[in-house]
C-alpha positions as a printed NumPy array, in Angstrom:
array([[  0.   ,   0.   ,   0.   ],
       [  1.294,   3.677,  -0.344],
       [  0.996,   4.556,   2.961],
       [  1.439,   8.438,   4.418],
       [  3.041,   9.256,   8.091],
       [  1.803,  12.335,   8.978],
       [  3.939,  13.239,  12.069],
       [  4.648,  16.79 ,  13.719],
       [  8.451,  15.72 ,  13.658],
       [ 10.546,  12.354,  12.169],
       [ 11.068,  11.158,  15.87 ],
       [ 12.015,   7.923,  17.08 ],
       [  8.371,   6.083,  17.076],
       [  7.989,   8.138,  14.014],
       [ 11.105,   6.078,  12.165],
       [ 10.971,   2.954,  13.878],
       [  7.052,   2.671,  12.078],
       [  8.594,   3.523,   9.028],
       [ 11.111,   1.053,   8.698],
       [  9.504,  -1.578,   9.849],
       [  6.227,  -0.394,   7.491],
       [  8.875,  -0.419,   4.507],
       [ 10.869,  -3.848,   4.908],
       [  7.011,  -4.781,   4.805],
       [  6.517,  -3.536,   1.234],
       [  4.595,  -0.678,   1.454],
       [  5.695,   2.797,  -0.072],
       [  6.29 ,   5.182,   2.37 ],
       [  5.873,   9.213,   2.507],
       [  6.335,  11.779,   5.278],
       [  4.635,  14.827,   5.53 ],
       [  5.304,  16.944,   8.917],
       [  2.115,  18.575,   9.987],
       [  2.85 ,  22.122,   9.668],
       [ -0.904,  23.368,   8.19 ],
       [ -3.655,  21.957,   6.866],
       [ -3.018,  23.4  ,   3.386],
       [  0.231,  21.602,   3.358],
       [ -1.255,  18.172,   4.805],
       [ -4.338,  18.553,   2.303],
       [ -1.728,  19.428,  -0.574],
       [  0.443,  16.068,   0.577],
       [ -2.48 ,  13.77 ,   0.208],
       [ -3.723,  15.097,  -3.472],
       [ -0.078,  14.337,  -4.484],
       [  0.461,  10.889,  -2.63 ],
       [ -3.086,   9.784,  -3.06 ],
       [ -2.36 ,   7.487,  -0.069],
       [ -3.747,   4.117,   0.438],
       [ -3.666,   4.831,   4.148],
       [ -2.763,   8.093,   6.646],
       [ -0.93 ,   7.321,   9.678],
       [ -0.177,   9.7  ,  12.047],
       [  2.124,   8.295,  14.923],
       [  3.206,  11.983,  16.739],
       [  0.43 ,  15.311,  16.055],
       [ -0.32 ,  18.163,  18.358],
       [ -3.341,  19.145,  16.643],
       [ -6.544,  16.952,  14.905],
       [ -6.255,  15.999,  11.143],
       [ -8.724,  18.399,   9.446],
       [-12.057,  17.213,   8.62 ],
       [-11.005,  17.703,   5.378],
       [ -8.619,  14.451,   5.465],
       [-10.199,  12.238,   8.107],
       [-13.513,  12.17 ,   6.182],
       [-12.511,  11.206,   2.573],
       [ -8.869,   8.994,   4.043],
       [ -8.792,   6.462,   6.637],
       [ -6.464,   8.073,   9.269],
       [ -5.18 ,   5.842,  12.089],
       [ -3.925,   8.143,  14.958],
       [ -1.752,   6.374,  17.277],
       [ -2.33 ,   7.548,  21.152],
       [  0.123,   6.497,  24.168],
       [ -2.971,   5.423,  26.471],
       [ -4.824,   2.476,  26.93 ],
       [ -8.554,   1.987,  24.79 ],
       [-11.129,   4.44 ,  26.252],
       [ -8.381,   7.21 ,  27.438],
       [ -9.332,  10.199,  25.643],
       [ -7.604,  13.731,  26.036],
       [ -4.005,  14.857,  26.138],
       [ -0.698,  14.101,  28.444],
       [ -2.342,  10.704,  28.279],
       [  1.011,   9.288,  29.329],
       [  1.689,  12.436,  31.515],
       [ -1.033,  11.197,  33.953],
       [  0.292,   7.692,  33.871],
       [  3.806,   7.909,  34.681],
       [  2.568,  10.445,  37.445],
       [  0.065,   8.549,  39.519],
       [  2.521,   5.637,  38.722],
       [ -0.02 ,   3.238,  36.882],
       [  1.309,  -0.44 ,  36.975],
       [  0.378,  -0.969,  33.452],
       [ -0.363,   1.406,  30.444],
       [ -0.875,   0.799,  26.706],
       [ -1.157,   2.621,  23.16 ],
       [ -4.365,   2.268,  21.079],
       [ -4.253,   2.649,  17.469],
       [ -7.877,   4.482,  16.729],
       [ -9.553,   6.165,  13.754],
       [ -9.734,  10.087,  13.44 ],
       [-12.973,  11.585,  13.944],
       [-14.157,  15.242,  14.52 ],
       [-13.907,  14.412,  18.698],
       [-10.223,  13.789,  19.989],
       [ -9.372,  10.022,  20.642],
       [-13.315,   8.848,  20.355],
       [-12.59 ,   7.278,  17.007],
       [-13.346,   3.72 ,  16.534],
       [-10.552,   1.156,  17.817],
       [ -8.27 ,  -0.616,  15.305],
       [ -5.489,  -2.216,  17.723],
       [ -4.666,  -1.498,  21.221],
       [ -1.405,  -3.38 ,  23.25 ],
       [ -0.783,  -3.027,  26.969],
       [  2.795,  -2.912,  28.664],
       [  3.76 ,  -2.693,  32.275],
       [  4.306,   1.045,  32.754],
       [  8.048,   0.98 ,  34.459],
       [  8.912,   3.825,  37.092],
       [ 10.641,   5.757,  34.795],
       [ 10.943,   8.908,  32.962],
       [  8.149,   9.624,  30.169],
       [ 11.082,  10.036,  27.767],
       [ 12.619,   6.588,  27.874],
       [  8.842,   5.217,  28.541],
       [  7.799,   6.685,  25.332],
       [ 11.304,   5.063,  22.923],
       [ 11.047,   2.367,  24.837],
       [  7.502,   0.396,  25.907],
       [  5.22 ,   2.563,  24.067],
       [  7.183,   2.557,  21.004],
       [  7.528,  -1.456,  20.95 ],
       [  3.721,  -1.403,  22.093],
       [  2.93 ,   1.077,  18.88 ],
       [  4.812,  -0.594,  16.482],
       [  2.74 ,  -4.124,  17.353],
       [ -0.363,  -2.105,  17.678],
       [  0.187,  -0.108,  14.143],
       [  1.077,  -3.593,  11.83 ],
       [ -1.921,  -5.438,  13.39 ],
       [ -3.813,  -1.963,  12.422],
       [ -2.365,  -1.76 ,   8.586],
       [ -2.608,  -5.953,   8.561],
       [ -6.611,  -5.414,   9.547],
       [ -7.208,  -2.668,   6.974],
       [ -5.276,  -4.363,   4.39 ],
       [ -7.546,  -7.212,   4.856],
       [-10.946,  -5.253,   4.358],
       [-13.035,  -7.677,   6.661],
       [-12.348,  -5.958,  10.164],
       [-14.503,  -3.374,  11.81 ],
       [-12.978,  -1.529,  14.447],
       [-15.396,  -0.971,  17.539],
       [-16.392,   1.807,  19.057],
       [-15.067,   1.83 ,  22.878],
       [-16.874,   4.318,  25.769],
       [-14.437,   6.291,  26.697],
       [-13.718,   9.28 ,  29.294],
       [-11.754,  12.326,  28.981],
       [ -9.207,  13.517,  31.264],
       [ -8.078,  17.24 ,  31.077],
       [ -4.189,  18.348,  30.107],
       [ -1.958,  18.54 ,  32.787],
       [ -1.115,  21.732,  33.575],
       [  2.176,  23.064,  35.489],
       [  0.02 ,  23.767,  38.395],
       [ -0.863,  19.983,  38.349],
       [  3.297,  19.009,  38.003],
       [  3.973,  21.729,  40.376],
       [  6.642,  20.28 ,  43.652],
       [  6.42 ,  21.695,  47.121],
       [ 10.266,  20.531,  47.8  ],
       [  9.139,  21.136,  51.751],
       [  6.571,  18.674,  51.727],
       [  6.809,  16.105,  49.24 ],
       [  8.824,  12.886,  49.412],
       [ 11.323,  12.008,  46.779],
       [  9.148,   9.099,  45.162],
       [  6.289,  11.966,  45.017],
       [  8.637,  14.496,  43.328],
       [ 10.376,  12.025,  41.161],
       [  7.392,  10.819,  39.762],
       [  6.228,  14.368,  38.536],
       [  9.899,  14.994,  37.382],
       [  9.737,  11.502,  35.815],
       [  5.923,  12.282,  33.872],
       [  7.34 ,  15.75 ,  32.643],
       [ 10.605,  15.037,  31.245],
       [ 11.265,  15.165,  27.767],
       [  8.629,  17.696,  27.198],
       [  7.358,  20.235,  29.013],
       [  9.787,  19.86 ,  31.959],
       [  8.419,  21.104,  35.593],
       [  8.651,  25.037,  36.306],
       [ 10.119,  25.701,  39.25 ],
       [ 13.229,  27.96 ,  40.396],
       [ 16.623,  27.625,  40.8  ],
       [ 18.826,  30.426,  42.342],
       [ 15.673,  32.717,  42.438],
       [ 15.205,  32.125,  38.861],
       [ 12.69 ,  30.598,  36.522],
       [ 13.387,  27.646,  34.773],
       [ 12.06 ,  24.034,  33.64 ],
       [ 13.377,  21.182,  35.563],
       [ 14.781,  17.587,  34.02 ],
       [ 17.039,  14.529,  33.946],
       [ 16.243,  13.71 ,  37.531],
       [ 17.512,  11.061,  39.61 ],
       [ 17.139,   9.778,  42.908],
       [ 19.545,  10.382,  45.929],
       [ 19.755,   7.651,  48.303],
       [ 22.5  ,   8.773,  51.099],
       [ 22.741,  12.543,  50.956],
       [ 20.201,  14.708,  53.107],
       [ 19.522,  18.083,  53.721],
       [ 16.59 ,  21.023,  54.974],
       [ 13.862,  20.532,  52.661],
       [ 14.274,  22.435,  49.293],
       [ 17.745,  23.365,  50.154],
       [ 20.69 ,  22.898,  47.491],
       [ 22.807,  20.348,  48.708],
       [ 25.609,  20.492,  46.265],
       [ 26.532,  19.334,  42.732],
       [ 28.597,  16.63 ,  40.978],
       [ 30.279,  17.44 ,  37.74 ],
       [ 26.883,  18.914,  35.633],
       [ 24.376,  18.111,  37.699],
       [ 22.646,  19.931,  41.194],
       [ 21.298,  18.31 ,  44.416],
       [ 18.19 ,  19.372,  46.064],
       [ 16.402,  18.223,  49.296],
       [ 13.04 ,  16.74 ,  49.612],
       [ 11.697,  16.362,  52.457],
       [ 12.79 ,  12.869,  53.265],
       [ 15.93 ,  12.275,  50.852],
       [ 17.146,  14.68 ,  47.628],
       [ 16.946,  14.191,  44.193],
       [ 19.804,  15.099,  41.464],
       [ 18.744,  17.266,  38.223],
       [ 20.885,  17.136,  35.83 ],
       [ 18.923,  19.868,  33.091],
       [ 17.231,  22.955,  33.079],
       [ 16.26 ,  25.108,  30.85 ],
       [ 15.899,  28.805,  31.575],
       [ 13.481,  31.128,  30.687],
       [ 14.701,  34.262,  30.609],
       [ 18.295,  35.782,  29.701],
       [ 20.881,  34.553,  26.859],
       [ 20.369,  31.235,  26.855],
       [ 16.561,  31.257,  28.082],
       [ 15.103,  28.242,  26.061],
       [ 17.997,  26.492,  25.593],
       [ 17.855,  22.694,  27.803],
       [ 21.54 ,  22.855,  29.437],
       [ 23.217,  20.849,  32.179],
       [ 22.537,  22.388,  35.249],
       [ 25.739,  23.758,  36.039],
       [ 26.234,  25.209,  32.692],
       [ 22.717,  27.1  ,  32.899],
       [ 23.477,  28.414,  36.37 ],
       [ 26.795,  29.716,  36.782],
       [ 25.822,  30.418,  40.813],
       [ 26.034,  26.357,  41.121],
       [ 30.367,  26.793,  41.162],
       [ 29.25 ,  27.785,  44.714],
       [ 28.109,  25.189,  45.588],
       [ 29.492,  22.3  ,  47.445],
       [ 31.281,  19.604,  45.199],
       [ 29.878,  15.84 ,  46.047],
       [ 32.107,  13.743,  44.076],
       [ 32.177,   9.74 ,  44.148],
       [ 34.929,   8.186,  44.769],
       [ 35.869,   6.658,  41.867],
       [ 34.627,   4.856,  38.554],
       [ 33.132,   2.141,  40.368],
       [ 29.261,   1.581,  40.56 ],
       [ 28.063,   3.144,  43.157],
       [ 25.37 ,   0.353,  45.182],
       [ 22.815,   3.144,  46.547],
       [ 21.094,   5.304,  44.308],
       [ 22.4  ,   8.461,  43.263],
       [ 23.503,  10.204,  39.997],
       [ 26.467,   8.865,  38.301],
       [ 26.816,   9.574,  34.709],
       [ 29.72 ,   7.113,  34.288],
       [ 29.941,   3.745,  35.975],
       [ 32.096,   0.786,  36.077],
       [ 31.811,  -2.476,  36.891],
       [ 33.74 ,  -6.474,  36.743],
       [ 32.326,  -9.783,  36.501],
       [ 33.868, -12.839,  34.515],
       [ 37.015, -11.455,  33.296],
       [ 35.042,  -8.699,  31.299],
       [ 34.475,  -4.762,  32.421],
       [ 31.051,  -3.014,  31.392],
       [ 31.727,   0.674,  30.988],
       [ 28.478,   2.626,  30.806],
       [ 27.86 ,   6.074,  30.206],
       [ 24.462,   7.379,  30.883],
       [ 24.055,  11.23 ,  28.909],
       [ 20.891,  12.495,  28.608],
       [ 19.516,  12.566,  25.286],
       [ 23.185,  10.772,  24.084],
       [ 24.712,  13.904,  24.055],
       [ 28.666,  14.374,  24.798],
       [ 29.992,  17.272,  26.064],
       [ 33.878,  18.054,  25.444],
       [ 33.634,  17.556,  29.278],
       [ 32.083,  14.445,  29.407],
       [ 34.307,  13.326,  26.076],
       [ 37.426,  13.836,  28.35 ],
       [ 36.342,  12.13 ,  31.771],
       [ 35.134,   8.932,  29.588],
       [ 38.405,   8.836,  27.442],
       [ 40.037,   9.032,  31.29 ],
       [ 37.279,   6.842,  32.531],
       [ 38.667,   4.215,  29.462],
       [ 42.248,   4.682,  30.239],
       [ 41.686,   3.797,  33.67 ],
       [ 39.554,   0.562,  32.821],
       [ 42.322,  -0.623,  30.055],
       [ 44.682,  -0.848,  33.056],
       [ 42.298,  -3.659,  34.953],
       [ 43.131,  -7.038,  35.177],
       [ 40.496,  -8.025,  32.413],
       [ 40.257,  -9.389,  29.027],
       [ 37.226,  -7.356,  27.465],
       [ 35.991,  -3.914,  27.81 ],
       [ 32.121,  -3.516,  27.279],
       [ 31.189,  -0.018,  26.235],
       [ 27.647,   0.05 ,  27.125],
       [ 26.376,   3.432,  26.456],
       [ 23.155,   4.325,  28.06 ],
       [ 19.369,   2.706,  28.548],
       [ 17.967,   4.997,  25.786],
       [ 21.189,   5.847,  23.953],
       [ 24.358,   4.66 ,  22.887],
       [ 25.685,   7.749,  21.317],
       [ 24.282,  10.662,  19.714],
       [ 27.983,  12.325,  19.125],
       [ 28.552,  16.02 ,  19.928],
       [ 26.654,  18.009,  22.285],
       [ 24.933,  20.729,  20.163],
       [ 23.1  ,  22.359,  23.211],
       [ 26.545,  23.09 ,  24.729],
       [ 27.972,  24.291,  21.719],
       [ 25.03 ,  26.458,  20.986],
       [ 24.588,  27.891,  24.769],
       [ 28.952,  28.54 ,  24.487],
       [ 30.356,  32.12 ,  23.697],
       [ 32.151,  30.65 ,  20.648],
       [ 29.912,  28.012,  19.307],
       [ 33.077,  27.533,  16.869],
       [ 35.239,  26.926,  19.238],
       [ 33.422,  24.825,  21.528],
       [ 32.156,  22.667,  18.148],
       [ 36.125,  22.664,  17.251],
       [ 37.122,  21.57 ,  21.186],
       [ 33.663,  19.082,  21.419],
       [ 34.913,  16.913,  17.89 ],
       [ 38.482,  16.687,  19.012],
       [ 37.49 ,  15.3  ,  22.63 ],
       [ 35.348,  13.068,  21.047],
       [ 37.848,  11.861,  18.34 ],
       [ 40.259,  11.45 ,  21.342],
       [ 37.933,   8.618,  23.483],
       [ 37.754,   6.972,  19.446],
       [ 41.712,   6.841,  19.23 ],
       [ 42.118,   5.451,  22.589],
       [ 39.28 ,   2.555,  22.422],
       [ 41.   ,   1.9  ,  18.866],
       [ 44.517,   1.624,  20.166],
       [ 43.555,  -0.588,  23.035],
       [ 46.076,  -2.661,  23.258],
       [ 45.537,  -4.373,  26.518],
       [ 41.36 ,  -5.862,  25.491],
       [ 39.152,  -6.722,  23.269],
       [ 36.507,  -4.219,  23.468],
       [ 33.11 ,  -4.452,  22.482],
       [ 30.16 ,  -1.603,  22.168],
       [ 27.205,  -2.707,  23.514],
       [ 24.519,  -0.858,  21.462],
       [ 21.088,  -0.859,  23.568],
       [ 19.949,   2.427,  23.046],
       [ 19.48 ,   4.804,  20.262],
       [ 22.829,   6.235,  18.66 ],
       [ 23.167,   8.739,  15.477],
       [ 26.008,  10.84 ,  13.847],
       [ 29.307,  10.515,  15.426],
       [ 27.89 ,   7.934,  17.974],
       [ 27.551,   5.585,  15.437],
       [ 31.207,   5.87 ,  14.503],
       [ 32.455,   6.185,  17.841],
       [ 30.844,   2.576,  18.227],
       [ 32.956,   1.198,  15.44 ],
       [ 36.04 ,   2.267,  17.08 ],
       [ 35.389,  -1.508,  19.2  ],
       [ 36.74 ,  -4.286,  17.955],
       [ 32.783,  -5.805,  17.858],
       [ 29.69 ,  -3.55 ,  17.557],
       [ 26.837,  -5.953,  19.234],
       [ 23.091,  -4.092,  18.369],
       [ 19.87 ,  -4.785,  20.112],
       [ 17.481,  -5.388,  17.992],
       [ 14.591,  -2.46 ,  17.735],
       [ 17.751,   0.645,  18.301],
       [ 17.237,   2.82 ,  15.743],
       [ 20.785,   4.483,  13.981],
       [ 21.185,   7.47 ,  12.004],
       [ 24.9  ,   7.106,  10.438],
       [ 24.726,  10.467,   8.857],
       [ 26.151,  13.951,   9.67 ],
       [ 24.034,  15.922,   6.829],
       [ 20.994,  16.581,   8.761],
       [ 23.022,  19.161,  10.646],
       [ 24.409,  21.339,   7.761],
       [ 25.897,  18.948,   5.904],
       [ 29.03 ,  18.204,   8.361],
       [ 31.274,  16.141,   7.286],
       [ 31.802,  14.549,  10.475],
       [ 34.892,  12.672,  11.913],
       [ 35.332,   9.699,  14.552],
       [ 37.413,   8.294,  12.094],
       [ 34.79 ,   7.112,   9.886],
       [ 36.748,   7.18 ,   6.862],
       [ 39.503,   4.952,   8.383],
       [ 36.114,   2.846,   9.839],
       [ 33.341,   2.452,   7.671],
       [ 35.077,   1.643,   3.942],
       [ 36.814,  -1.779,   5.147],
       [ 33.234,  -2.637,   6.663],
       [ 31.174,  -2.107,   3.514],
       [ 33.027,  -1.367,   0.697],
       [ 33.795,   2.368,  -0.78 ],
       [ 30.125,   2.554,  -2.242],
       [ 28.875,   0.971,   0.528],
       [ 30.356,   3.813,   2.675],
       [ 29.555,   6.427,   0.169],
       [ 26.052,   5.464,  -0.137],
       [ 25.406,   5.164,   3.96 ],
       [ 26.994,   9.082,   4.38 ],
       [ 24.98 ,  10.663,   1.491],
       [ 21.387,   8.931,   2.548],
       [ 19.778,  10.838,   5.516],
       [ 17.142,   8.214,   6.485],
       [ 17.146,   6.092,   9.7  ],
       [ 19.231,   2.499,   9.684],
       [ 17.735,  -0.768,  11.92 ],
       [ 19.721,  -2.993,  13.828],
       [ 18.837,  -5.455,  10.983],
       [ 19.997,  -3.133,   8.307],
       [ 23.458,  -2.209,   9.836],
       [ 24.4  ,  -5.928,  10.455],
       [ 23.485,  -6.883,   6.845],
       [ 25.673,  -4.293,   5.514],
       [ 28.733,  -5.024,   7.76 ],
       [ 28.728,  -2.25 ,   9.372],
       [ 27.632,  -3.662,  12.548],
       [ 28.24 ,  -7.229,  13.644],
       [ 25.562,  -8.868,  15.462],
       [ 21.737,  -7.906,  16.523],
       [ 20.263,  -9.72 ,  20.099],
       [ 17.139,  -9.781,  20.922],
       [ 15.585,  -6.72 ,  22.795],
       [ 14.248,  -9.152,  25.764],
       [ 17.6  , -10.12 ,  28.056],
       [ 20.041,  -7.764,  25.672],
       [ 22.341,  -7.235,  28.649],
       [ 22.259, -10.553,  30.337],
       [ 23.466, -11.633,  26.376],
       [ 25.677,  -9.188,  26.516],
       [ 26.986, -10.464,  29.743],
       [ 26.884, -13.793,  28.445],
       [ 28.923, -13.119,  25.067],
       [ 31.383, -11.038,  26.869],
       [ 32.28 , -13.761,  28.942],
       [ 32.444, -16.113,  26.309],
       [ 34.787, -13.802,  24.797],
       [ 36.972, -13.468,  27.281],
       [ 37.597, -17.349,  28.34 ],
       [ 38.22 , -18.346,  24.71 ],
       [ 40.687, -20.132,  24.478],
       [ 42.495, -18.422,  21.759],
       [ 41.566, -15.314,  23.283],
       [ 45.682, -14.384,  23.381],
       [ 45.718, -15.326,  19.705],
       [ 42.538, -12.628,  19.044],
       [ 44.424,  -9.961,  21.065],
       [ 47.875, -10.353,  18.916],
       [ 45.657, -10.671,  15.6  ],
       [ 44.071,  -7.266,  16.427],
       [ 47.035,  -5.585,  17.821],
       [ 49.14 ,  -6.983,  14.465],
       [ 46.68 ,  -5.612,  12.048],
       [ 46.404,  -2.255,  13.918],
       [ 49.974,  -2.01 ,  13.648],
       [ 50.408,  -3.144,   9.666],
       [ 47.17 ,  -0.218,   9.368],
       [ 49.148,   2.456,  11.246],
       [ 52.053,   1.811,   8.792],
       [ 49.882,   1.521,   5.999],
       [ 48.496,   4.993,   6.856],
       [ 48.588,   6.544,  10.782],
       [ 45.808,   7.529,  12.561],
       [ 46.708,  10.887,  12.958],
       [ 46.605,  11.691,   9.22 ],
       [ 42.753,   9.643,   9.027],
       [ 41.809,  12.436,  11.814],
       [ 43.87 ,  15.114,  10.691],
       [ 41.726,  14.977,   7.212],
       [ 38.594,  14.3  ,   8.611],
       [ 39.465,  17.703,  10.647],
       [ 40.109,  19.799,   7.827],
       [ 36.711,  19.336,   6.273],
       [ 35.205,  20.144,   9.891],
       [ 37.457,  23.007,  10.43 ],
       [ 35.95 ,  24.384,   7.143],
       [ 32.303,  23.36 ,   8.437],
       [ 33.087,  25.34 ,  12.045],
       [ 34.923,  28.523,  11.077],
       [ 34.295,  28.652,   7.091],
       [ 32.255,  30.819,   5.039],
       [ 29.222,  28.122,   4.243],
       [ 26.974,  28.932,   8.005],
       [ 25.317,  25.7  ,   7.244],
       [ 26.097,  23.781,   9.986],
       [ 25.826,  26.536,  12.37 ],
       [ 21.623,  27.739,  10.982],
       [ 20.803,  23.895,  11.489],
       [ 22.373,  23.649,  14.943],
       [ 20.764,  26.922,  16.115],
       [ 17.369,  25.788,  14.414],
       [ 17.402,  22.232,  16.409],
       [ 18.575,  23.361,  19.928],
       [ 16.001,  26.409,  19.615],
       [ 12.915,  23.216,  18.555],
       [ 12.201,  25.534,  15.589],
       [  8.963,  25.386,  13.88 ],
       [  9.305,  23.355,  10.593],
       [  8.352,  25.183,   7.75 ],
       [  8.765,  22.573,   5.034],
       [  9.328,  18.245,   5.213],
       [ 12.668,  17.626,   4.116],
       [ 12.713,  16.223,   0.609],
       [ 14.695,  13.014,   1.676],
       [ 11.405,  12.485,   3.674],
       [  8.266,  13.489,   1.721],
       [  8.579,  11.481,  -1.335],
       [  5.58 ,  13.057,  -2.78 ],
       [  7.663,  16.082,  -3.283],
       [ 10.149,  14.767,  -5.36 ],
       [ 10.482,  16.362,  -8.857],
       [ 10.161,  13.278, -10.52 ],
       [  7.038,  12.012,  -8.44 ],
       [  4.478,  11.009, -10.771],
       [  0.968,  10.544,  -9.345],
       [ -0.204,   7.108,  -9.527],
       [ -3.233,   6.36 , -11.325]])
């Protein structure tokens, strides 16, 4: 079938339904939902089989909905009807929770029911709820949907339903003097992502996110306690709970989501609570790197929000590496974080930074730094565990291991164009050709649409994709495997020889030194490319047109089909 997402942006749920829709056979088009002109003008040109609409902030226009079948997918279970459906959830801390595929009507949600699956709803933030359950739940709900229309002999039932009202700041608001931390945490948890919880910080406005629980630390009620490389500590008032974002809204950077210590210059005041090392810590608490042994193998992880790396945060993990090279083990795991690997650079922190050139310039060299020292490890066989999403220069950063193990369902964007055509580095040219050929390579950088699991270990340029149930106890299991083999000493000095005979063959410095060159143009050159794209993410800018790459319909060459 020819079958049209409408979607306000391409998000994660967004491309995980349309690859899985396309290795399914249908054509696929993507129009972002920017007026109902545009969306009307999308379908006369398509002529869809089918409308989808996975992510919208406003109704389809009875123009659409009443000549087009248009399944609207909604993050509650069947009879939920209004918005922040998952917002209420995650907030009174519902055991279970669900997403209901339904039919658009003139009233929101009321539509008859074409598919609904149920998950148990995790204590967790609605961020990694939403890329996580509800997007597994919406991508079974949305193929039984297209499987049941495609069919023509199902009738979707109408469901009573009742309507709860948005949630309002007034409803996420904290009293940090009288709430408990599992209270707090759980509006922190149903706000993250989008719209974040107002509150203040140093007497001034802001949105609050990236919140974790503290389990040892204590203070008054509402008091800062203290803060730990980017993040802040604030009492509740029977524990304290770490945020690591904020996002201001007034002054320079007023809009702009930031680590907390980068948005409020008054936290350098504040006390410093550092851990005492790498190691796991075993009580709760916020620790954005953690290390920890079993079976001969070390399991780095590296939790940043949204899979953003700072230059900071670059240059404590390369340290963090260094330091876990020198153990007494025979595999490093690089396990990245629950909802991402790696998403590369940290464009907020560039953007928010007085010279977003020179932060971009200082940001791609401490990143290309932790990619030189995983590829010269000498001392391991590392492998990066990929369990959460990863795009740009996480991808690469990834191949720098000696084995690139996937879970099946993380979506990867291997691209740098998006973001003004950058040509990136992390020593993908050195990386990606031996992988997949010179075409193969060529053709991966140049497309701008999201890669499965599937996809990237077909290609080569992965190596293996595990199931998404028990990823890390496989992990664990693999790892181990890996690092009793037998011939494990005869892996290490195979690796180690061909990373010499490469570095002869050509070093590593001149791989990153030309990769460099084309970013030092992209940072300080006369094409602003990269710079208008970064500004336009950070800031959430309003689309004003679907990228071509996406709406297919728009092509020059699209011919209407009869």
């Amino acid at each position: 079938m020819r079958i049209l997402l409408l979607t306000h942006s391409f998000n994660s749920l967004s491309q995980r339904l349309y690859c899985a829709l396309a290795e399914r056979g249908h054509l696929l088009s993507v129009e972002f939902d920017i007026a109902d002109a545009v969306t009307e003008e999308a379908v006369a040109l398509f002529r869809p089989d089918l409308i989808i609409a996975p992510y919208l902030r406003r109704a389809i226009p009875a123009s659409i909905w009443s000549r087009h079948c248009c399944l609207i997918v909604h993050p509650g279970i069947v009879g939920d009807r209004g918005p922040a459906a998952l917002d209420w959830a995650i907030s009174e801390r519902r055991p279970e929770w669900g997403v209901t595929v339904l039919q658009a009507e003139a009233e929101m949600d009321a539509g008859p029911v074409w598919a609904e699956e149920r998950f148990a709803l995790p204590a967790a933030r609605k961020s990694s709820v939403y890329r996580n359950e509800v997007t597994e739940a919406a991508l079974r709900a949305v193929l039984t949907a297209v499987d049941r229309f495609q069919g023509g002999v199902f009738t979707p039932r109408r469901v009573p339903g009742q309507a709860h009202a948005a949630m309002r700041q007034t409803d996420r608001a904290i009293d940090w003097q009288a709430m408990t931390t599992a209270d707090a945490l759980a509006r922190l948890d149903a706000a993250d992502g989008m719209p974040g919880v107002a509150d203040e910080l140093f007497g001034q406005p802001c949105r609050l996110f990236d919140a974790w629980p503290e389990a040892a630390l204590k203070g008054p009620p509402g008091s800062l306690l203290g803060r730990r490389e980017t993040a802040i500590l604030r009492a509740t008032a029977d524990g304290a709970i770490w945020l690591g974002h904020v996002r201001r809204e007034e002054g320079i950077n007023g809009g702009l989501k930031l680590p907390a210590t980068l948005a409020f210059a008054e936290a350098a005041a504040l006390p410093e609570l550092p851990l005492s090392g790498w190691w796991r810590s075993p009580a709760a608490t916020w620790q954005d790197i953690a290390y920890e042994e079993a079976d001969g193998v070390g399991f780095l992880s590296f939790a940043f929000y949204n899979g953003a790396m700072s230059t900071g945060q670059c240059r404590r993990l390369s340290e963090a590496f260094r330091w876990a090279s020198g153990r007494p083990t025979r595999v490093i795991v690089l396990s990245g974080g629950p909802d991402f690997w790696s998403n590369g650079i940290h464009l907020n922190s560039i953007e928010a930074a007085e010279s977003p050139a020179d932060e971009s310039w200082a940001n791609i060299n401490a990143i290309d730094d932790l990619a030189e020292a995983i590829l010269r490890c000498a001392s391991q066989l590392t492998v990066a565990a990929v369990g959460g999403n990863a795009g740009a220069g996480g991808c690469f950063l990834a191949r720098a291991a000696d084995r690139v193990w996937v879970r099946d369902g993380v979506m990867l964007n291997p691209h740098y164009r998006n973001v003004g055509n950058l040509h990136g580095s992390e020593f993908w040219t050195y990386l990606l050709p031996p992988r997949v050929g010179a075409e193969g390579a060529r053709a991966i950088m140049r497309r701008r649409l999201p890669m499965t699991a599937a996809e990237a270990v077909a290609l080569g340029f992965y190596d293996a994709c595990l199931a998404t149930p028990g990823f890390a106890g496989e992990v664990a299991r693999r790892a181990a495997e890996l690092a009793a083999a037998p011939d494990f000493a005869e892996q290490l000095a195979v690796k180690n020889a061909r990373r010499a005979a490469d570095e002869v063959e050509k070093p590593l410095a001149a791989w990153r030194a030309e990769e460099l060159a084309e970013m030092r143009r992209n940072f300080y050159g006369f094409d602003p490319s990269y710079h208008v794209a970064r500004h336009h993410f950070v800031r959430r800018s309003p689309h004003s047109w679907t990228p071509r790459h996406l709406a297919r319909h728009r092509d020059l060459d699209w011919k209407p089909p009869r």
